[in-house]
VEXDOTI-140330 format. One record per residue: residue in three letters; x, y, z of N, C-alpha, C, O, CB in turn. Coordinates in steps of 0.05 Angstrom, whole numbers, plus 5000, padded with zeros to 4 digits. Each point is the difference from the previous one (the first is absolute). Glycine has a CB too. Example, Ala and Ser with C-alpha at 12.3 -4.5 7.8 and 13.67 -1.06 7.14 Angstrom:
% residues 2
ALA526448865156498250245000501850245000502150005013494149775012
SER503150444961501650245001498550225014501050225004501449654953
//
This chain:
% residues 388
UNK533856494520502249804997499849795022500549774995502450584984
UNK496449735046500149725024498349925003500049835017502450265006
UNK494349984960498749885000499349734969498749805000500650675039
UNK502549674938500149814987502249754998499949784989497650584998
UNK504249775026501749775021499649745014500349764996500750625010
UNK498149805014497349765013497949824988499149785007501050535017
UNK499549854955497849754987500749884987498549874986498850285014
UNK506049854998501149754971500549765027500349764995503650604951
UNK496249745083500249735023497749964999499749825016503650255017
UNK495149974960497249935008497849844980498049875007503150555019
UNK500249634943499749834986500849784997499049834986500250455005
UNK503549695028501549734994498749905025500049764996505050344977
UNK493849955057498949835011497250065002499150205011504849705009
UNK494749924969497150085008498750005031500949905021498949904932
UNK497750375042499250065021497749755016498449854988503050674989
UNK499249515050498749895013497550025026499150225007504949674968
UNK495249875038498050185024498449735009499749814985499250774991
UNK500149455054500049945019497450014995498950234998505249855025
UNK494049634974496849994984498149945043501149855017500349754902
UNK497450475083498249935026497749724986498949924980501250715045
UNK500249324998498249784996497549895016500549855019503450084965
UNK493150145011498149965019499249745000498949934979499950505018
UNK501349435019499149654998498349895032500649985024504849904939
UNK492850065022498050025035500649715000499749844982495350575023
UNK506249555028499849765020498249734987501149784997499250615046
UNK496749664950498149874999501149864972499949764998496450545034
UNK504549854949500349884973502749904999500449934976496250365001
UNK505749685039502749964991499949695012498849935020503950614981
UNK499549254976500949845013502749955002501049784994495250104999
UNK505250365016502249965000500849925032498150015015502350294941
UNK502049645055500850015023500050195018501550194996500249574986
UNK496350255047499650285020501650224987499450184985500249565063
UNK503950164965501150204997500750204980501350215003499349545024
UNK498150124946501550294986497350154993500050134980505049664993
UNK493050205041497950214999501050265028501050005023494549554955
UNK503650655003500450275014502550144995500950175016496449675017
UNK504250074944502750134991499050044977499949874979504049925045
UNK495250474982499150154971501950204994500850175016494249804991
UNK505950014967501750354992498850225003497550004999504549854968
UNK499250325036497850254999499950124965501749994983499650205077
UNK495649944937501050014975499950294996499550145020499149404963
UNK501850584990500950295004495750124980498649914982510350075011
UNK491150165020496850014985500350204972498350044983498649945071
UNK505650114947499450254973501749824979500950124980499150465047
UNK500649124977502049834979497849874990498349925015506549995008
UNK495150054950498249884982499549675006501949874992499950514972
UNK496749505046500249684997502049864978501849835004493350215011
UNK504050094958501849774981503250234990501349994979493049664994
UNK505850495048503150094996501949874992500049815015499250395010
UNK503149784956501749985003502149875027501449795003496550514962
UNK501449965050500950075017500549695027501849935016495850634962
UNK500149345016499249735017502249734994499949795013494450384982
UNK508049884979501649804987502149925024500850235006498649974941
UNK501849655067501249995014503350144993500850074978495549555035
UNK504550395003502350095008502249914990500649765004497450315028
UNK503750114950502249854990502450095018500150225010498049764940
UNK504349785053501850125018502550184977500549944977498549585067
UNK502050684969501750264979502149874985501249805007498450615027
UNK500749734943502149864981502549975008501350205005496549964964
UNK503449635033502649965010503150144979502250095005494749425020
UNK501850444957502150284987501050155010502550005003495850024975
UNK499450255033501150205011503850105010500649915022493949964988
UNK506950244980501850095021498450085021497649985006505650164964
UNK499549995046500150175030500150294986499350205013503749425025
UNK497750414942500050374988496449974991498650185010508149954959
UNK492249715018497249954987497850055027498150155000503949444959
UNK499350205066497249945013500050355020498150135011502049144993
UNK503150774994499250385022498750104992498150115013504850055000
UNK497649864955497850254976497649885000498350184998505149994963
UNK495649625039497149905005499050085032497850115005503149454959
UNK501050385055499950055027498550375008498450085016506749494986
UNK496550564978500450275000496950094991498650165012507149854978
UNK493649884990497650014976498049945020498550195004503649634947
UNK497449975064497849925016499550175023497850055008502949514978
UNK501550545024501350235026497650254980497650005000510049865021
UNK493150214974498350264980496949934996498450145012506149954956
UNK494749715016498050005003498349955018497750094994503849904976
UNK498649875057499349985021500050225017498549975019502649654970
UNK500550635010499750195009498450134979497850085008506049885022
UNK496750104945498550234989498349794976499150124980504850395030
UNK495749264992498149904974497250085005499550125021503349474970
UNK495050364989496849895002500449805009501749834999496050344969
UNK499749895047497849715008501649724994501249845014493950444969
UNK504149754978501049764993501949935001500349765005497550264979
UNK504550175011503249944996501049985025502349945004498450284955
UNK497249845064502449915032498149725001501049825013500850755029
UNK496049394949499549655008502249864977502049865006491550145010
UNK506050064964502549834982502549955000501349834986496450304995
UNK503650145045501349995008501849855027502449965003495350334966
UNK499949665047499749795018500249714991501149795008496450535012
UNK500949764959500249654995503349894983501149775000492250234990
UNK507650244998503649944995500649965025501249795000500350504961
UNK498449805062501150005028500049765006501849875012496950535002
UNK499749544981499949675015501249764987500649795011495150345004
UNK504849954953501849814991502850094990501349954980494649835010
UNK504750425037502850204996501349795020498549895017500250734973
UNK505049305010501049865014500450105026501050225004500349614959
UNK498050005057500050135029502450115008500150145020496849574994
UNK504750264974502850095008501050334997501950115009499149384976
UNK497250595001499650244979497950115009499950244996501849594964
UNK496250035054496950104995500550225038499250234998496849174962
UNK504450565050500050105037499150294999498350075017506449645002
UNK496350504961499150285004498250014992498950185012504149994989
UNK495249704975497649974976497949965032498550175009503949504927
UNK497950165070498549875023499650185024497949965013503949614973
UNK499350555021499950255018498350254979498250155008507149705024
UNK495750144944497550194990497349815004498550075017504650234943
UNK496549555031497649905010499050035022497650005003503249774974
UNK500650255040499049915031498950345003497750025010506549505017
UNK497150774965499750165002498250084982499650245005503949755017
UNK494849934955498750074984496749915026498750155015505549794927
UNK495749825054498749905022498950165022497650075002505049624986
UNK499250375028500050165019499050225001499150055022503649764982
UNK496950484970499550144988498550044980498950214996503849785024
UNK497249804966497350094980497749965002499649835018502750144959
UNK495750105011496950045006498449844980497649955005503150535012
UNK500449434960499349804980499749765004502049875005499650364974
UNK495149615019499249805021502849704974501849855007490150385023
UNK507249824947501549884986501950014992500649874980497050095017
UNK504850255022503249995000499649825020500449774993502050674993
UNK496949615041500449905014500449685008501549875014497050564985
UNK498749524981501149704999501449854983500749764999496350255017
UNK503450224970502549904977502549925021500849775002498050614951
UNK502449855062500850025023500649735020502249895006495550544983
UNK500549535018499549785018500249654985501049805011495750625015
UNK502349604950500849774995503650074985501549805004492449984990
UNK506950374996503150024991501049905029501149784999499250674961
UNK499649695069500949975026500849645002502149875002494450605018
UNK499949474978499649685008502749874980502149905008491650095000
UNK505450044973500549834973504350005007501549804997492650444956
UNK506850025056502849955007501350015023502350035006497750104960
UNK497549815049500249955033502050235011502450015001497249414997
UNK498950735008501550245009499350105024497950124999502849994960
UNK500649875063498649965022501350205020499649965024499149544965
UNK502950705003501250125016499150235015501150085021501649744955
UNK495150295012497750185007497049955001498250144990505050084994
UNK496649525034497349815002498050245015497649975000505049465008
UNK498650795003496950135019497950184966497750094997506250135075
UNK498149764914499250164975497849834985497850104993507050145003
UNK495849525000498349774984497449965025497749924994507249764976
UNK495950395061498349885010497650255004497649965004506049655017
UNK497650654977498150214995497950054985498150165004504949955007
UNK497349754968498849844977496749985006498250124988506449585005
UNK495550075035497449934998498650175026498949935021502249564953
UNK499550765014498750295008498250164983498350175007505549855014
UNK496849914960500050114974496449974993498849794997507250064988
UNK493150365012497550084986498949834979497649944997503850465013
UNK500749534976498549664982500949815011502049975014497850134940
UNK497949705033500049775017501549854974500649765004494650275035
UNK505650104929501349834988503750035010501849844997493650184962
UNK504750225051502650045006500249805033501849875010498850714957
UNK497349475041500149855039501049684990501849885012492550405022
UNK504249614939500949744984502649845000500849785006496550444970
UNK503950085014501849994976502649975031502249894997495150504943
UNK501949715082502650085008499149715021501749835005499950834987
UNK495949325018499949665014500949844978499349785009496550245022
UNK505349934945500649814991502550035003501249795005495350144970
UNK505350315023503050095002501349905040502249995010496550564941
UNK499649425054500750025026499349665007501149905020497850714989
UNK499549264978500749724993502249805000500949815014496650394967
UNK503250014985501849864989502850065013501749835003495450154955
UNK503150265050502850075009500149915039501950055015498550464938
UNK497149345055499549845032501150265023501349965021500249414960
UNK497750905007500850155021498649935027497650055005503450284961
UNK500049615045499249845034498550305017498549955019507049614988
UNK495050734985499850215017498250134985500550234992503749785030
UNK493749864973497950014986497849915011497950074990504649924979
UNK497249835055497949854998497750165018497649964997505549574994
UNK497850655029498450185001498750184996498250095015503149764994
UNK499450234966498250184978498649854982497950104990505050245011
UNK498049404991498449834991497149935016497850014988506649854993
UNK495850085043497450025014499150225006498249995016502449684998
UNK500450604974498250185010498350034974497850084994505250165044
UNK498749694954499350074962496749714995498149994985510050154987
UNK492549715044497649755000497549995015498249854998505449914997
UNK496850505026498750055023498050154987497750015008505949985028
UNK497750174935497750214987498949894989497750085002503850244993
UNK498749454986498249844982498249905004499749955024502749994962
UNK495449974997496549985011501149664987500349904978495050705013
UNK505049305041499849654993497649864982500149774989502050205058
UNK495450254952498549764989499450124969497850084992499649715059
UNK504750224936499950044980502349784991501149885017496750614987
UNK502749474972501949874987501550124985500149914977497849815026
UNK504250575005503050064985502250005003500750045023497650124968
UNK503449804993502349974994502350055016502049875003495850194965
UNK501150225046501250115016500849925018502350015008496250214979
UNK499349675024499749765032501149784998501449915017494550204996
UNK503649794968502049724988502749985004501149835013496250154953
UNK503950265017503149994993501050115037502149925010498050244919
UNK498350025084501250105031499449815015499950055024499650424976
UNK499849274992499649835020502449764991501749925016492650224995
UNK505449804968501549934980503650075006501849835001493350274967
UNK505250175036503150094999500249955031502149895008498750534949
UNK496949655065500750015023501749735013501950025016494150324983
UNK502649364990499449844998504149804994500949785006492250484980
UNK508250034998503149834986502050125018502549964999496450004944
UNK499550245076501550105018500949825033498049915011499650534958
UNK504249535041501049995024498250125019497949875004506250134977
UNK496250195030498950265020495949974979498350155010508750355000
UNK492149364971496949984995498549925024498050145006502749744948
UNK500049915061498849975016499150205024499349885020502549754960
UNK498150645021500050305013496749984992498450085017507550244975
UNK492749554974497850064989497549725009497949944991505450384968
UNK498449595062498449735006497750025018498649804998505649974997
UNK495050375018497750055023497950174982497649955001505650085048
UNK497850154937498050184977498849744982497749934998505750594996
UNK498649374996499049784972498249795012498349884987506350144985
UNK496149955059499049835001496449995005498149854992507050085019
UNK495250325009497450164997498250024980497749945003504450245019
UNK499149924953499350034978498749704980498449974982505350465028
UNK497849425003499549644989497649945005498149944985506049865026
UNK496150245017497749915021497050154993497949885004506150075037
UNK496050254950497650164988498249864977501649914984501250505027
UNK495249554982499249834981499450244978499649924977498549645054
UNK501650754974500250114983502250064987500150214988496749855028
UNK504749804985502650084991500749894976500149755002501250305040
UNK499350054926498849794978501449775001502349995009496450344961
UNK499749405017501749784996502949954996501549865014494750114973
UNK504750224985502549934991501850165020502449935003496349984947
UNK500150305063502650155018500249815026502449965005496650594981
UNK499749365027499549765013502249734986502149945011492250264996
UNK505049724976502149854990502450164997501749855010495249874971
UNK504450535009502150085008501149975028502349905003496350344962
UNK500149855056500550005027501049725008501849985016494850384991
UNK502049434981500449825007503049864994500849845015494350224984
UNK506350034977502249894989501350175013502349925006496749874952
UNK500550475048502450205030501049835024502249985009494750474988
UNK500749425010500649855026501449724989501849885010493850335022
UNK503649754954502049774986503650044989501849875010492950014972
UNK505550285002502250095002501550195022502450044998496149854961
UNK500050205059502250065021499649765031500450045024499550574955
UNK499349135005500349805016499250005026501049855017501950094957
UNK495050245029499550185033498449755012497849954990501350684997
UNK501649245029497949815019497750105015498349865011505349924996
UNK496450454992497350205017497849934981497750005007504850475013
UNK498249494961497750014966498149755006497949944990506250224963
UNK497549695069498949704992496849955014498549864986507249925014
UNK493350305023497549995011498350254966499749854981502350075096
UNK497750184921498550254975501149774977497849894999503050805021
UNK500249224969500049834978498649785006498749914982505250255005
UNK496049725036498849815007497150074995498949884983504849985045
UNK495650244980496850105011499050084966497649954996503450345066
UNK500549804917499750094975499549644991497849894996505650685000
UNK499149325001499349754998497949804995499649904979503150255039
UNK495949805006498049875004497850074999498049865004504349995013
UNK497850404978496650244995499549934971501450054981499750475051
UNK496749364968499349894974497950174983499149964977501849595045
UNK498550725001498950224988501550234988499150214990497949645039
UNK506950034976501750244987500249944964499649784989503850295064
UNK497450154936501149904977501649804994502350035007497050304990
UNK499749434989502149794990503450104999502049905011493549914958
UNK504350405016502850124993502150085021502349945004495250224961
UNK500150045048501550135030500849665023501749995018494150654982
UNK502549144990501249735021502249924989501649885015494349925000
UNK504650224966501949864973502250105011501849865009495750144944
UNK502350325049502450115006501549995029502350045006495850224958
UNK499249665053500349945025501749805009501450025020494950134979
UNK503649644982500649825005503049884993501149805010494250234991
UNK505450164979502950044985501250115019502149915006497050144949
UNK499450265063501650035020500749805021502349965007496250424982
UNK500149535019500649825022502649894999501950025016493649884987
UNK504149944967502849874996502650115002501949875010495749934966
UNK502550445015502050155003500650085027502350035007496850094952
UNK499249915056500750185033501049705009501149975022494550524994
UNK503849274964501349705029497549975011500049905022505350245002
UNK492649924968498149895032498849734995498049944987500150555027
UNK503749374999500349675008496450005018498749824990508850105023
UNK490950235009498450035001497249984980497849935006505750225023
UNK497649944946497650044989499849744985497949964988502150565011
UNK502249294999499349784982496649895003498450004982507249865023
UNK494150055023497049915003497750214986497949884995503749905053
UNK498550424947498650084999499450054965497850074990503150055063
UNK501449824931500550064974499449734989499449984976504250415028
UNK496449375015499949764992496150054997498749964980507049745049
UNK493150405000497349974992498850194982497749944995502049855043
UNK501150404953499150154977500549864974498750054980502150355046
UNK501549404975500949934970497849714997499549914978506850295021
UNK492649705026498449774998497550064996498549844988504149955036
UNK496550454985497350124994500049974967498649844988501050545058
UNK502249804942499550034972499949724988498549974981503850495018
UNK499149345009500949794987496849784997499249824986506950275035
UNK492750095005496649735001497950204984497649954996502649755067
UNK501150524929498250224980499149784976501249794994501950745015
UNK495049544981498449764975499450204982500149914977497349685049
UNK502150644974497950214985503450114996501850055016491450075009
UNK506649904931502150094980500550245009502350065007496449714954
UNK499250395041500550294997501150045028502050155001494250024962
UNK502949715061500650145029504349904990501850165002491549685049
UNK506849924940502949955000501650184980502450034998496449505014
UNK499550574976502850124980499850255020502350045006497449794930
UNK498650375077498950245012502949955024501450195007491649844982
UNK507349735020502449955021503349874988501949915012493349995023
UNK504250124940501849914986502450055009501349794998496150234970
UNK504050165042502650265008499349955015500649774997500650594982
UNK497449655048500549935029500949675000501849905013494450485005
UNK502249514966501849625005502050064993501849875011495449754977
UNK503750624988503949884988500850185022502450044996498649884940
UNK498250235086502250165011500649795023502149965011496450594975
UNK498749335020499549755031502849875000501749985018492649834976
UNK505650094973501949855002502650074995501949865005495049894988
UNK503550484996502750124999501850035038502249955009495250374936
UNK499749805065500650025023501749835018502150055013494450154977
UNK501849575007500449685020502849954988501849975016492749754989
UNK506150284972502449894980502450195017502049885007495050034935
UNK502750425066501750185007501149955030502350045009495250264958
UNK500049585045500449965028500149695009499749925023497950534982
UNK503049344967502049805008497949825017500649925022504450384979
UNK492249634987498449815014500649754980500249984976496050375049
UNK503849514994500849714983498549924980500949944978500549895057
UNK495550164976497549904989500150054970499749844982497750235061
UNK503150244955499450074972501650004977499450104978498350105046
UNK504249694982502249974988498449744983499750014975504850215064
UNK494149484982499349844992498350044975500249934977500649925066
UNK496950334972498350124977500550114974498450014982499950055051
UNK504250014966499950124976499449864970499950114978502850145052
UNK497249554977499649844975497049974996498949984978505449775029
UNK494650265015497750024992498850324990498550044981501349515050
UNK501050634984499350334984501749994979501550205002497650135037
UNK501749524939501449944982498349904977500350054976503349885058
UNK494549904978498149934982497350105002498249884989504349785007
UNK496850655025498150095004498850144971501849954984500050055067
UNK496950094941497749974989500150414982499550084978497749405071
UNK503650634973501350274995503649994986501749845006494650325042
UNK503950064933502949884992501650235016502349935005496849824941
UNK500450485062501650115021500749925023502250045010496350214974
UNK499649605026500949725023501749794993501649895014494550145002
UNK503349904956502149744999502750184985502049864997494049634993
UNK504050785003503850094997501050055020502550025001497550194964
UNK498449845059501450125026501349705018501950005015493950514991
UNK502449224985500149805009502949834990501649855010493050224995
UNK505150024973502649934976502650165002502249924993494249984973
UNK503050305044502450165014500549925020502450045003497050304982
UNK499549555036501049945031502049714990502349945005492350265034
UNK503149654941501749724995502550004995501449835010495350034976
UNK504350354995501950004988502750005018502249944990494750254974
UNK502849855056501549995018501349665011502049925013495050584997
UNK501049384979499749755012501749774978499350044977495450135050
UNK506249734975502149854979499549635006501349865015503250624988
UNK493849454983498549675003498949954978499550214987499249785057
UNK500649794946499849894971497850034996499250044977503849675019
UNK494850275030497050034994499250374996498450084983500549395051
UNK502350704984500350234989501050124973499350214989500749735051
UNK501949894955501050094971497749864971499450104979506649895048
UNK493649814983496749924984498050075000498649954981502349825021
UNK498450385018497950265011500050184975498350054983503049975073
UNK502250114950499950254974501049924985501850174996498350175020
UNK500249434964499949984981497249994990499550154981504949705024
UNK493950045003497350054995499050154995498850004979501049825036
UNK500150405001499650315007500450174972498550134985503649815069
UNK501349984945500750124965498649944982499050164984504949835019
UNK495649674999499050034968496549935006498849984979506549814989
UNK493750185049497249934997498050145016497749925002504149674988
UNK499250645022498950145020497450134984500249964976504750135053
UNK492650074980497750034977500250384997498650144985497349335032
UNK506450625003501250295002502749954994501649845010495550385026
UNK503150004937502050024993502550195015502450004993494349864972
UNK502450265051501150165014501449835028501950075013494650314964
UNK502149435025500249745014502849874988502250005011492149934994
UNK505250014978503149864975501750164999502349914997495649894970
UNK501850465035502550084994501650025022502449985002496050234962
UNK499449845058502350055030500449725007502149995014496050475012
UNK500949334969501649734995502849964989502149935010493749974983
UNK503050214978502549964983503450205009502449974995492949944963
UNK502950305058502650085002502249895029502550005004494950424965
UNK500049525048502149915025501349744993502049935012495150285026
UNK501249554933501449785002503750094981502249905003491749735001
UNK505350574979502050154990502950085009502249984989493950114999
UNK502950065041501950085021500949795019502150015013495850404985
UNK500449395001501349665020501549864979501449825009494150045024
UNK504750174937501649954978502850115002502049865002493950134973
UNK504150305025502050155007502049945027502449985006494250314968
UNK501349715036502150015033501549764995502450005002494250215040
UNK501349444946501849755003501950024985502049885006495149855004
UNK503150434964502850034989502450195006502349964991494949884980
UNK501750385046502050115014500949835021502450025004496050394983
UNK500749475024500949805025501849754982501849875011493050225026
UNK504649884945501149794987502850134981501649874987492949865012
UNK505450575005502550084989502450155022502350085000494449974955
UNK501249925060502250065034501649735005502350005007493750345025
UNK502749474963501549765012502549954980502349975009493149805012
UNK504050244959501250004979502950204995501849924985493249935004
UNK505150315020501750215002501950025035502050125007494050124951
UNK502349595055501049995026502449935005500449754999495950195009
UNK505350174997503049805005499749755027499150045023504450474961
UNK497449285004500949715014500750125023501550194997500449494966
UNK497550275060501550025020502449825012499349775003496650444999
UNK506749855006502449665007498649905019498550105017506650024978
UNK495849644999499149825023501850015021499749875020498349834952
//
């Protein structure tokens, strides 16, 4: 009876789950920071599950007599269900109303704590994350103790998302074990979570060490590098530098170098980002320029971050450079800029650009400078007269 109970809640919300994502440094062109925020994923869940559908929030119907007896139903199976019916059960937990949910969540924290099932556990850990439950953080942080390295994952990603600050020293112990010159996941996301923490900077003399090694693989290298960037550490700035200008490092690992810079403020490194961005610029040979393609758009992201005049000028000209990832990053800085020859720039851009991908990020910032003049034009409009 309470198990066919349960499954008439469970048909009405479908099931969901938390997909991992492997994406190497070298091939992404997305922005530094959102590399190394991988989900963890669960290894005994099917790729094309169901299960992967996002998250519906709980039916607002419900009474307060409805949601106890559901309350009660999930209480049970979480103590005495299968495998499957306490993950299915978790995942009602998370779209149970928090107001209601406080004892559900302490079973979790205690299932956790106690069970031996590598895939409760991270059922576990992401239900924790997912309803920020933070009242028993040494439990989530025990986690990355744990004999798998998909559960060590599962709980560096929980300990992420929920910014437990009293973490960051098991995070580096937990980084201290990993073989840097490899490229996993593992190392990514603990450098990654260490990285959103306050108290991360505790992992800064290890990482940095670790930077400084040339066996240390490329993309974890570029992780390290966006650590010292987001915890804005000025110590980073001599070891970024030196990455920088080494024309024997990976393009990628300078790219990223150089994004840090901007971020830590280092007003110092302008000279030096200026002559790396001029080197590339007297490059003649196709292939060496596209090979540095991502180090010119980071050069100049950089200079743009740290407020050098010069390049501000330039941008019109990396606007009509030759690469079209250079001229959207160029077209993004512009957009900032509000002048008739800029606004003729991207109108161009929209409709005659020879990348379409080019046009559309045209089309949409001239879109959003559409928008704003008519919200500005409906503020005035609505403004009350002030007396004279």
């Amino acid at each position: 009876m309470i198990f066919s109970f349960f499954s008439t809640f469970l048909q009405a919300n479908p099931k969901s789950s938390l997909v991992s994502r492997d994406k190497s440094v070298e091939d992404s062109s997305e922005e530094p920071e959102s590399l190394g925020k991988f989900e963890p994923s669960n290894p005994e869940e099917k790729p094309n599950s169901s299960r992967q559908k996002k998250t519906k929030k709980p039916s607002p119907e419900l009474t307060l007599e409805q949601l106890e007896k559901k309350k009660e139903v999930l209480t049970k199976v979480l103590k005495f269900g299968s495998h499957k019916e306490r993950k299915d059960a978790m995942r009602e937990v998370v779209r149970f109303p928090k107001e209601h949910a406080e004892e559900l969540y302490q079973i979790i924290s205690q299932i956790l704590s106690s069970d031996t099932d590598m895939g409760i556990k991270i059922s576990c850990l992401r239900a924790l994350a997912e309803v920020q439950y933070k009242k028993e953080p040494e439990i989530i942080i025990s986690s990355l103790k744990d004999k798998s390295d998909d559960v060590k994952e599962a709980g560096v990603f929980a300990i992420q998302k929920l910014k437990l600050e009293e973490a960051s020293e098991d995070l580096v112990k937990l980084l201290k074990e990993q073989d840097f010159t490899k490229n996993q996941n593992l190392t990514h996301n603990g450098i990654a979570a260490l990285s959103e923490l306050e108290s991360g900077k505790i992992g800064f003399e290890f990482l940095e060490s670790k930077f400084r090694e040339k066996t240390t693989h490329n993309n974890i290298r570029a992780s390290i590098a966006l650590y010292f960037g987001k915890m804005k550490d000025i110590r980073a700035e001599s070891v970024l530098q030196d990455v920088l200008v080494d024309e024997s490092e990976d393009p990628m690992t300078r790219a990223y170098a150089a994004n840090s810079l901007g971020k830590i403020n280092s007003q110092n490194s302008v000279p030096k980002i200026r002559e790396v961005l001029e080197k590339i610029n007297e490059i003649k040979n196709k292939f060496e320029l596209k090979r540095l393609s991502n180090l010119k758009m980071y050069c100049i992201g950089a200079l743009v971050a740290l407020g050098d005049s010069e390049i501000m000028k330039e941008l019109v000209y990396y606007a009509k450079d030759d690469d079209a990832n250079i001229r959207i990053r160029a077209i993004k800085q512009l957009a900032e800029i509000d002048t008739p020859e800029i606004l003729e720039l991207l109108e161009y851009k929209a409709q005659r650009d020879p990348s379409k991908k080019v046009q559309e990020v045209a089309k949409k910032i001239l879109e959003d400078k559409k928008k704003k003049e008519e919200a500005d034009k409906e503020e005035k409009l609505i403004r009350p007269i002030s007396p004279r």
